[in-house]
N, C-alpha and C positions, 0 to 999 in steps of 0.2 A: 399685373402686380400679384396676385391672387396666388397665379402658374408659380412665378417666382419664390413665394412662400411657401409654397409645397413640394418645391425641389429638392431643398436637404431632407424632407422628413420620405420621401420617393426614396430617394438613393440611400439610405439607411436601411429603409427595407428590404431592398434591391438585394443588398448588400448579404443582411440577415441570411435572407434566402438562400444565399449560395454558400453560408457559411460551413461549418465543421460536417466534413459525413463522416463524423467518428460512430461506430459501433458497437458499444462494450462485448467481449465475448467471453464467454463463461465466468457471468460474474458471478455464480456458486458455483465452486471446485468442485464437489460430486457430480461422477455424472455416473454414479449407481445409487440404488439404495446403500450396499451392503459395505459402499466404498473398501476393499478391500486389496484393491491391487496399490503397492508400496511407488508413492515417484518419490525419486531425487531433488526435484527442486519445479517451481511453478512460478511462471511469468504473468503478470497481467499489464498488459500497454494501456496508456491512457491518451489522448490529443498532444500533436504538438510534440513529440516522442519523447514523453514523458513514462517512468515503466517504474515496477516496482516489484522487487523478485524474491523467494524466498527457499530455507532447504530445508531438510527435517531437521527439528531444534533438538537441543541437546535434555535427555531424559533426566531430572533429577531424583538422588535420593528421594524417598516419602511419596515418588509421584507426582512432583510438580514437573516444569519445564522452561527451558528458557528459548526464546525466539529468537530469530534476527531477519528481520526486515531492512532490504536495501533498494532504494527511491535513487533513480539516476533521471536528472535534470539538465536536458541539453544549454547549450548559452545562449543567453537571452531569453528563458523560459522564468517560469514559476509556477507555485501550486500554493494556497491558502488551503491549510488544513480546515474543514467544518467542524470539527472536535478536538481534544486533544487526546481522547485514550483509546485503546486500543482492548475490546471486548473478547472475551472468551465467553462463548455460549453454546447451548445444547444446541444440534442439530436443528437447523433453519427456526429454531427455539432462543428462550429467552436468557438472557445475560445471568453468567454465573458465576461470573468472575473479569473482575478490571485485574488488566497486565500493569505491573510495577515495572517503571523506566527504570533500566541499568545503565545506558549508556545513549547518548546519543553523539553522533559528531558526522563532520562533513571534511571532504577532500577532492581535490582535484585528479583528475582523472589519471592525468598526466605527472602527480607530484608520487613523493614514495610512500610508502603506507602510513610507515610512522610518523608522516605531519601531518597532523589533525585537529581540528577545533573540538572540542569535547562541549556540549550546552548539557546544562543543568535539568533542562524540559524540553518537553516534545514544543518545538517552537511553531509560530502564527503561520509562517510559511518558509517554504524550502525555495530559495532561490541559486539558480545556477554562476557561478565564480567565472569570472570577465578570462581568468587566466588558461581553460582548457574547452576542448569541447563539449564536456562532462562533465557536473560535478556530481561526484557519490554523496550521496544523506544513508548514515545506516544507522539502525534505530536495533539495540537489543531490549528484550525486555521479559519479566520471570513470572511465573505465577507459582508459588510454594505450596499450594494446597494441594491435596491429590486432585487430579483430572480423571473425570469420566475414559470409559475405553473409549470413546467417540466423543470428538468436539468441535465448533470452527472456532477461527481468531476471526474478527473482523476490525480492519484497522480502518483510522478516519477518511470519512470521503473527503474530498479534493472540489476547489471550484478553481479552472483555467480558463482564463480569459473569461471572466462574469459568466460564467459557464459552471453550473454544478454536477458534477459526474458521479457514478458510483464507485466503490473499491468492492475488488474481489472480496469474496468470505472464502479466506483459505480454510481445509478441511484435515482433519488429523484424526489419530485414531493409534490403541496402543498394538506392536506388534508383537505377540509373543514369542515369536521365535528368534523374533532380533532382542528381546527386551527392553522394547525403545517404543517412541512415540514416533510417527514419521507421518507424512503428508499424505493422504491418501487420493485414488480417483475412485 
């Protein structure tokens, strides 16, 4: 009777055991001090293929900038944001600024651009649409202040599957010969 008792809570663990061999990889985007060499755009995967990509934002007058972060959530996935804002801070340093949502909205992979839900806020979680194998979450958002020549975003961490994971800290920096702000390594 005992055996019998301790067999769901056995197989649970069992279970456990062999669960996610996910391994986040570079989850700070520098991999110099001086970050100085310009990329185009930076992926970071999460479990479950879940991913969330990004390109160099767009430089504003005054020196601020605008982002766009895009969250592709396979069918039948999710993700419960752990926050809702999205941090600008000095280098592996402390918070200098909260990004202001512009826009956020979601689409099917498979639909045309122009149909979109537009949310008001960065919502509880991103779940993927029954109708494609993908649904896109793309999340713009601005910060009007001037920005340091060096800064990361760090956008909310993710918990999948009662699983809490980390999110990349993208890394930026201003280029003076493009006169723009662009994603650095």
């Amino acid at each position: 009777m005992r055996m019998r008792a301790l067999l769901p809570l056995t197989a649970m663990l069992a279970l456990s055991a062999c669960g996610d061999s996910y391994k986040p990889v570079d989850v700070y985007m520098a991999a110099t001090p001086e970050c100085k060499a310009w990329q185009e755009g930076s992926r970071f995967d999460l479990p479950r293929g879940i991913s969330v990509s990004t390109t160099p934002p767009v430089t504003l007058e005054g020196g601020g900038a605008e982002f766009t972060f895009v969250y592709f959530v396979p069918r039948g996935q999710r993700a419960r944001f752990l926050s809702r804002e999205y941090h600008v801070t000095a280098p592996r340093g402390p918070v200098i600024a909260k990004a202001e949502l512009v826009t956020f909205y979601q689409r099917a992979i498979n639909s045309r651009a122009e149909i979109v839900d537009v949310i008001p806020k960065v919502p509880d979680m991103l779940v993927a649409g029954a109708t494609a194998d993908e649904t896109i979450w793309r999340v713009r958002l601005r910060v009007k202040d001037k920005l340091p020549e060096r800064f990361d975003v760090v956008p909310p961490a993710f918990e999948i599957a009662l699983t809490e994971y980390p999110m990349r800290t993208f890394t930026y920096r201003y280029f003076p010969e493009r006169k723009a702000y662009g994603l650095c390594r």
